[in-house]
C-alpha positions in Angstrom: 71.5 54.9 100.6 70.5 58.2 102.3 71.9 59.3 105.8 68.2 59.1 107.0 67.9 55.3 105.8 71.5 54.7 107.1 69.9 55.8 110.3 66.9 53.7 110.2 68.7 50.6 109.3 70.9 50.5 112.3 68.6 52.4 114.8 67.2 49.7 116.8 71.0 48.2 117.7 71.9 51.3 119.4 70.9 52.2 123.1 69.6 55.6 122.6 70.7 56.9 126.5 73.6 56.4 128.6 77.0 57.1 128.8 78.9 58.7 125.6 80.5 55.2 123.9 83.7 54.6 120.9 83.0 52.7 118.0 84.6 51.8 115.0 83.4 51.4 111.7 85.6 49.4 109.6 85.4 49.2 105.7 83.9 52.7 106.7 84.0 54.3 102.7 82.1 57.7 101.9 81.3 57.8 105.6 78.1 57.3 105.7 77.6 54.7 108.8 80.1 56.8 110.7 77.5 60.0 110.2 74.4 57.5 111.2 76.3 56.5 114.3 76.9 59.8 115.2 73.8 61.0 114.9 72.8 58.1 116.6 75.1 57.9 119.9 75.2 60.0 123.2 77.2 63.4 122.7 80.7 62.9 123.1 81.0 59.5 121.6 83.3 59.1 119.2 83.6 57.0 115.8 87.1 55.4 114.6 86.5 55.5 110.6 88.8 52.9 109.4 89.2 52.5 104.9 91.6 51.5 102.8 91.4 55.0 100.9 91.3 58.3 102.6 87.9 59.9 101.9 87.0 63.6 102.2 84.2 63.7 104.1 85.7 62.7 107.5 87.2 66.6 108.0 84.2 68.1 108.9 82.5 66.4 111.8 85.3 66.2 115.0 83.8 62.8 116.2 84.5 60.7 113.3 88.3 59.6 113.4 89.5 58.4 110.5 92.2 55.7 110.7 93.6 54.6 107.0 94.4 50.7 107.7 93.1 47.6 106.5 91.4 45.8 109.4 92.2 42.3 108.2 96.0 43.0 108.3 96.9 45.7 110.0 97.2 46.4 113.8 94.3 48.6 114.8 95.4 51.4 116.7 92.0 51.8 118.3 90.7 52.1 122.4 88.6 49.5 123.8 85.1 49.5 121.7 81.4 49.5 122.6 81.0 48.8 119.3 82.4 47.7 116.0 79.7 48.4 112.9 80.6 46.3 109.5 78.2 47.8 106.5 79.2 45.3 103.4 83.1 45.2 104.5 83.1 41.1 105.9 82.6 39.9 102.7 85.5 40.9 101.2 87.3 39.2 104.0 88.7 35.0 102.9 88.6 34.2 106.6 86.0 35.8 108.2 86.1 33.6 111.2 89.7 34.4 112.1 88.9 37.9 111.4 85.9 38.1 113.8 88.2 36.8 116.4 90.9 39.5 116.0 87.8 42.0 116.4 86.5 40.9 119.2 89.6 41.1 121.2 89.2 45.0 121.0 85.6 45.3 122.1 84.5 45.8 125.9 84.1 42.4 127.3 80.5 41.1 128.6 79.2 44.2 126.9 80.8 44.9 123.3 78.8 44.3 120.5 78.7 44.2 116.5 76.2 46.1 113.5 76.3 43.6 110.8 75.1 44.9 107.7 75.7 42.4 104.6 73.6 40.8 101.5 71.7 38.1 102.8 73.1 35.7 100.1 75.3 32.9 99.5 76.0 33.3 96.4 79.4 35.5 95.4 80.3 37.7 92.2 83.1 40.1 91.7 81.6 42.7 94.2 80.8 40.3 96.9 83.6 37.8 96.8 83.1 36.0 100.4 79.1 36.3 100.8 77.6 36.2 104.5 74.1 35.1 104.5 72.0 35.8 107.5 72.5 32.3 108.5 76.0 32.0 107.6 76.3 35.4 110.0 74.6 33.3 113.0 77.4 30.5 112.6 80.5 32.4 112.3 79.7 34.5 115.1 77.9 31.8 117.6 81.3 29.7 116.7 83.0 33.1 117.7 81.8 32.8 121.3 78.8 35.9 120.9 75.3 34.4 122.4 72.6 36.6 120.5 72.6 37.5 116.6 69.2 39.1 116.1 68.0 41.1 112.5 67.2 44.8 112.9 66.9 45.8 109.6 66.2 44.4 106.3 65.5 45.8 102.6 66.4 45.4 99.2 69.5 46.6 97.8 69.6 48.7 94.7 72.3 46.7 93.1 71.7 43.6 93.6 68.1 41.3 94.0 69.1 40.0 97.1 68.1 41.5 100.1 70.4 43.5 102.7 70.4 42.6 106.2 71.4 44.4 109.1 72.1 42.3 112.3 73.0 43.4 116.3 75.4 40.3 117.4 76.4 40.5 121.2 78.2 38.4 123.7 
């Protein structure tokens, strides 16, 4: 995916004007999602990158922080969020329901929200071990406590049949 589809994908779950904000993009990679945030966001917000590997391309823009952790077991050291943005990083997660709990716990209560970006399948394979389907999504998060899971993006992935989903889950 290009930075200008990245963009695209996630564009309508972001206020475009307002105050600057702090997200986090967790299972963040090659950086991509943290550059369409940016781009994306007020000046002056800033991104918390967090990967299992350290990656290159976080040096060069000063509002992407990267944070090398795993965000299933390891304590985030992260401010309160606006935002917390998953691109295909739940399912590699066994207990996504736990999981989403420990998240939400660091976003801005009333007002925090989630960018869900996942294959909308149930069906796993080597690369997607722990599949969240669009309506597997609305469950684990409306069990969660979060009142409003709505699609903003859809199209089909270049690896796989299945279409890609990208959802705006709030509270």
């Amino acid at each position: 995916m290009k930075l200008s589809e990245a963009i695209s994908f996630i564009k309508k779950g972001i206020v475009p004007k307002g105050p600057s904000q702090i997200w986090a993009d967790l299972g963040a990679g090659n950086g991509l999602f943290s550059e369409a945030l940016v781009s994306l966001l007020q000046p002056g917000s800033t991104i918390h990158a967090v990967d299992l590997q350290k990656r290159p391309n976080y040096q060069h823009n000063p509002s992407i922080i990267f944070q090398q952790a795993d965000f299933v077991k390891d304590k985030l050291s992260v401010p309160i969020l606006d935002g917390i943005l998953m691109a295909n990083s739940l399912h590699y997660v066994q207990d996504q329901a736990a999981c989403i709990q420990q998240l939400k716990t660091h976003l801005r209560k009333r007002t925090g929200v989630f960018i869900l970006i996942e294959y909308d399948t149930d069906k796993g394979n080597e690369w997607v071990p722990y599949p969240v389907s669009f309506a597997r999504a609305q469950t684990l998060f409306d069990d969660a406590g979060f009142s409003t899971i709505e699609k903003i993006g859809e199209r089909t992935s270049i690896y796989r049949r299945d279409k890609m989903y990208a959802a705006l889950i709030s509270q």
